[in-house]
Legacy VTK file of the C-alpha trace (Angstrom):
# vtk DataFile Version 3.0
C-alpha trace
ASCII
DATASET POLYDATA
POINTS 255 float
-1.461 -4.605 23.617
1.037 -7.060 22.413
3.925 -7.869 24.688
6.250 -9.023 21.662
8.944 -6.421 20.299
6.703 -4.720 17.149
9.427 -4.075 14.114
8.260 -1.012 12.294
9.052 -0.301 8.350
9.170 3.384 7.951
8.984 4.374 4.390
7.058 6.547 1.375
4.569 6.388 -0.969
6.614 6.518 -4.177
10.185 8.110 -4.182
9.578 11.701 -2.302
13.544 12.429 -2.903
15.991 10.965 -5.054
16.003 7.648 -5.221
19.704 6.868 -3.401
18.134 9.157 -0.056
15.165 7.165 -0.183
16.974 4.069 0.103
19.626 5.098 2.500
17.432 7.110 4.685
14.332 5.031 5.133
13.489 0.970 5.342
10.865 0.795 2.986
9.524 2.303 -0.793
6.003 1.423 -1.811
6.192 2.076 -5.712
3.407 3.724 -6.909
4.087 3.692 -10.865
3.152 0.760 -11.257
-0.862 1.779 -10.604
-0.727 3.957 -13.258
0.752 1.642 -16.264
3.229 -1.146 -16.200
6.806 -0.920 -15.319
9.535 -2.916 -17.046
11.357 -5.124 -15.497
14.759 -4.405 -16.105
13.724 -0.932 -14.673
12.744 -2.894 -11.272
15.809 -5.103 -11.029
17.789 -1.452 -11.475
15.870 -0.454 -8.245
16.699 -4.058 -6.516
20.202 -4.020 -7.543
20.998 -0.354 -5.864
18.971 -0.709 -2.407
20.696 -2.488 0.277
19.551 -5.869 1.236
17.891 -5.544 3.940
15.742 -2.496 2.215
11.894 -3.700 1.484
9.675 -3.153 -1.661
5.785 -2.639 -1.560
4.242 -2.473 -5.358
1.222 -0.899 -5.823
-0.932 -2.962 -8.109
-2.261 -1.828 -11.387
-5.143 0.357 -11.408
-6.487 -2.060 -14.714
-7.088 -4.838 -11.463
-9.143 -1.986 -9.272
-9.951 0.704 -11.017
-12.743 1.312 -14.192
-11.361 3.302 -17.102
-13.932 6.012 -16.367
-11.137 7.202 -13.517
-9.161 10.157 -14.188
-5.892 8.142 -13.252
-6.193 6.450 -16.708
-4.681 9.763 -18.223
-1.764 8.766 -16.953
-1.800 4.978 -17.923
-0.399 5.768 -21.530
-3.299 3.729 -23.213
-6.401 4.792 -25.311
-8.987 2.583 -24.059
-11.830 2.202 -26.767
-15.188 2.685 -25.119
-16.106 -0.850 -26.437
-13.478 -2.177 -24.507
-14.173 0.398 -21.573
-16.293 -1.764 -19.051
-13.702 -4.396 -19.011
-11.178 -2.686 -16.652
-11.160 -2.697 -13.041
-13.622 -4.033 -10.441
-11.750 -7.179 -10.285
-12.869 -8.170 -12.845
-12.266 -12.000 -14.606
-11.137 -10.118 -18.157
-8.188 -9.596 -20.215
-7.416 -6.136 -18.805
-7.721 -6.804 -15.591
-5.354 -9.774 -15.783
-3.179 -8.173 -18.050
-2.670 -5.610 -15.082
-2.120 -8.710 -12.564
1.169 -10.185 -15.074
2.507 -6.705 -15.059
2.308 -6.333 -11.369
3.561 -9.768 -10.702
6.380 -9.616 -12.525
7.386 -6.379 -10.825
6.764 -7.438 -7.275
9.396 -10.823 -8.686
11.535 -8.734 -9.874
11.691 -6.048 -6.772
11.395 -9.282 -3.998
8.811 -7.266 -2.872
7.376 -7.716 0.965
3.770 -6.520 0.031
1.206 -5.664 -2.834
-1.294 -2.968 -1.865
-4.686 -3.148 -3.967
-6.204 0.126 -4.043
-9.622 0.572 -4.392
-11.411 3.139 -5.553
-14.679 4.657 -3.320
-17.324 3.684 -5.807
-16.003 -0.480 -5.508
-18.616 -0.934 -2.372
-19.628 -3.894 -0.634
-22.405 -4.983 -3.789
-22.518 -9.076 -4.090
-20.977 -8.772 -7.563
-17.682 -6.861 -6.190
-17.563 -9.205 -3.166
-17.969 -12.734 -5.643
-15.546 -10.392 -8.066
-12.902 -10.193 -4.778
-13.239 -14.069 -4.076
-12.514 -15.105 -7.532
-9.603 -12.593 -8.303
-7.766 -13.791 -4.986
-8.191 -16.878 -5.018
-7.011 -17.387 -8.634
-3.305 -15.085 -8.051
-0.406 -16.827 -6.725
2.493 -14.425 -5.251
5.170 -14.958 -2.277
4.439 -11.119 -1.247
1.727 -9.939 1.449
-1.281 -9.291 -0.169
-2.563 -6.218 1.280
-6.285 -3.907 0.494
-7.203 -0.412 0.961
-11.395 -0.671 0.353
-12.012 2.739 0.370
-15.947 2.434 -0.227
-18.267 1.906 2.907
-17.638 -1.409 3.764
-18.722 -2.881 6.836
-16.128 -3.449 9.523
-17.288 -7.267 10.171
-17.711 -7.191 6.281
-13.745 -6.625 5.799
-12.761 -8.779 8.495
-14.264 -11.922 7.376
-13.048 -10.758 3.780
-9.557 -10.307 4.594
-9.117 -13.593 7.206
-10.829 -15.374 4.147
-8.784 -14.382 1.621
-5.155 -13.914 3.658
-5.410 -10.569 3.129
-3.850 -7.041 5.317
-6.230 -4.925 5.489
-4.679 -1.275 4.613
-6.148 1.685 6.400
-5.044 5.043 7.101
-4.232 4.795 10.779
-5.963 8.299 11.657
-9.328 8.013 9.647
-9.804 4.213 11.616
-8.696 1.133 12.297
-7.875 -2.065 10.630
-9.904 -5.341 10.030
-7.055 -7.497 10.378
-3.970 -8.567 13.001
-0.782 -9.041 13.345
0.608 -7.035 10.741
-0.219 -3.319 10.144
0.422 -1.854 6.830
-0.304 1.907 7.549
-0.622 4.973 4.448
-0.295 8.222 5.728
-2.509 10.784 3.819
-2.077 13.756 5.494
-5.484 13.023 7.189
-5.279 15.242 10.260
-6.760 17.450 10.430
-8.707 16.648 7.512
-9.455 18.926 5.176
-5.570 20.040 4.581
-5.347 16.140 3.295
-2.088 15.496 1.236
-0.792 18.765 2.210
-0.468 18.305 5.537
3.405 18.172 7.895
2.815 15.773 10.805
3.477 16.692 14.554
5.476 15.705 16.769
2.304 14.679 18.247
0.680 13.176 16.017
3.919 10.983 15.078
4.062 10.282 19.197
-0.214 8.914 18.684
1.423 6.621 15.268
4.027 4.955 17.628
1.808 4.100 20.048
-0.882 2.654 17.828
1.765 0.581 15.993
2.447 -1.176 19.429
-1.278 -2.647 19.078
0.269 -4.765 16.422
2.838 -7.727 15.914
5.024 -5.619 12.785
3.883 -2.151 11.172
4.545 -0.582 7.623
4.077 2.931 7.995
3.982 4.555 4.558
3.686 8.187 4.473
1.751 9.349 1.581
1.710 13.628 1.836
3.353 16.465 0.408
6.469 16.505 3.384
6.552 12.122 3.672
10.229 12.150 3.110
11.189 14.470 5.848
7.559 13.010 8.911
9.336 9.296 7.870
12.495 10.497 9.381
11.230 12.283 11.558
9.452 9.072 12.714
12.167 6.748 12.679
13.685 9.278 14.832
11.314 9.159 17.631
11.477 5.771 16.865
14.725 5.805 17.518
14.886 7.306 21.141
13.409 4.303 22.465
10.177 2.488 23.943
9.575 -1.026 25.208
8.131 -2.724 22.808
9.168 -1.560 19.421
12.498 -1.742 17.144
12.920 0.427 14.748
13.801 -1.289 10.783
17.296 -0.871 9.547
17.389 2.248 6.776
LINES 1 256
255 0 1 2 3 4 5 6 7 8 9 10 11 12 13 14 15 16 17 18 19 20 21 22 23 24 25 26 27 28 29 30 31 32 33 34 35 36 37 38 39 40 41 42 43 44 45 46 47 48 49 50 51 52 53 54 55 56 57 58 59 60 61 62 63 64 65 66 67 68 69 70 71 72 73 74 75 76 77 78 79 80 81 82 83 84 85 86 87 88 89 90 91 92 93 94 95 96 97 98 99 100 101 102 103 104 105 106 107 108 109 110 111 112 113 114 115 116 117 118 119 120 121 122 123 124 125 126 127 128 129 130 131 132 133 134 135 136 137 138 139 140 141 142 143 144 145 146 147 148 149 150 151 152 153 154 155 156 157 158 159 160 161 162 163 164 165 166 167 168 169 170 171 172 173 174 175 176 177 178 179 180 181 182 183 184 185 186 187 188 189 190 191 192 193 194 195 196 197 198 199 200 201 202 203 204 205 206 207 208 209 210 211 212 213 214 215 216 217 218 219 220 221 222 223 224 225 226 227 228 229 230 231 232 233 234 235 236 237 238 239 240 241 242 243 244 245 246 247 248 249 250 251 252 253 254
């Protein structure tokens, strides 16, 4: 267990209120718009300009870098993608979609001074050689002052992960009830709703279950917590909260 004071960003998966609670209530946003189609910037400089200072940004990368267009998601990307052009998008792929979606989540993290960008995967991206070389080559060619941060959903190997993510600099994003990260020092935590299971997004934390989160986020140096379920607004304050009453060890982020 680490011995150093663990500071905690408590915040949402997109806005689950209006936008003013969100950013007066809680530390953190991760955006979540920007995975289904680009963003513009002056929008995202409205959203820096109104959250206090101290209030941190997570962008969730364009689904054109992870996803193929086969995925239902693209219904909400507002594009027709010809099925020519179909086999170009996602999978990390070194093609125009792919890095079109990279420019239009760079210049959103820029323009937010966002902390973190979370790469969702989808569960079919497993751990082939071609999506691992794919992984190396995307990485290694961005440049961004934000965390880079993963969520491999397919069944890749624990010791697979690790060496991918100390490799590349990456956080390795997990839901902290389904298992636990690759990677140390920093935690970057989505909540899905995941106990107990099959109630998923649906699902109101405990009191106990929120008790379990604080003490695995004392395993690690700093924590984002992002709730991602039906109720996140009201289990993130409900966090901080308990948060708040005090334990050696952790300090809870300014809201």
């Amino acid at each position: 267990m680490s011995f150093a004071e663990t500071v905690i960003w408590t915040g949402t998966c997109g806005f689950g209120q209006r936008q003013a609670d969100v950013m007066r209530d809680l530390a953190a946003v991760e955006i979540q718009e920007t995975f289904y189609r680009p963003v513009r910037v002056e929008r995202a400089m409205r959203w820096r300009a109104k959250a206090p200072p101290e209030f941190r940004f997570a962008v969730n990368a364009s689904q054109f870098i992870t996803h193929d267009a086969s995925s239902p998601t693209y219904r909400r990307s507002g594009r027709t993608v010809r099925p020519e052009e179909s086999s170009l998008y996602g999978g990390f792929q070194d093609t125009d979609p792919v890095r079109e979606g990279w420019d239009a989540t760079r210049r959103i993290a820029e323009a937010l001074r966002a902390h973190g960008i979370v790469f969702q995967t989808p569960a079919t991206f497993g751990p082939t050689d071609a999506n691992r070389s794919a992984l190396y080559r995307f990485f290694e060619s961005i440049r961004t002052d934000a965390v880079k941060a993963v969520e491999l959903r397919g069944p890749w190997a624990t010791h697979v992960t690790e060496r991918i993510c100390e490799e590349l600099g990456l956080v390795h994003v997990v839901d902290p009830f389904e298992k636990e990260p690759s990677t140390y020092g920093l935690a970057y935590f989505r909540l899905h709703g995941s106990p107990p299971g099959p109630t998923k997004h649906r699902y109101t934390y405990t009191d106990a279950d929120l008790l379990r989160l604080k003490a695995i986020c004392n395993e690690y140096d700093d924590a984002y917590v992002m709730f991602n379920n039906i109720t996140m607004h009201a289990d993130a304050i409900r966090f901080q909260r308990i948060l708040s009453e005090g334990s050696a060890g952790l300090r809870l982020a300014p809201p």
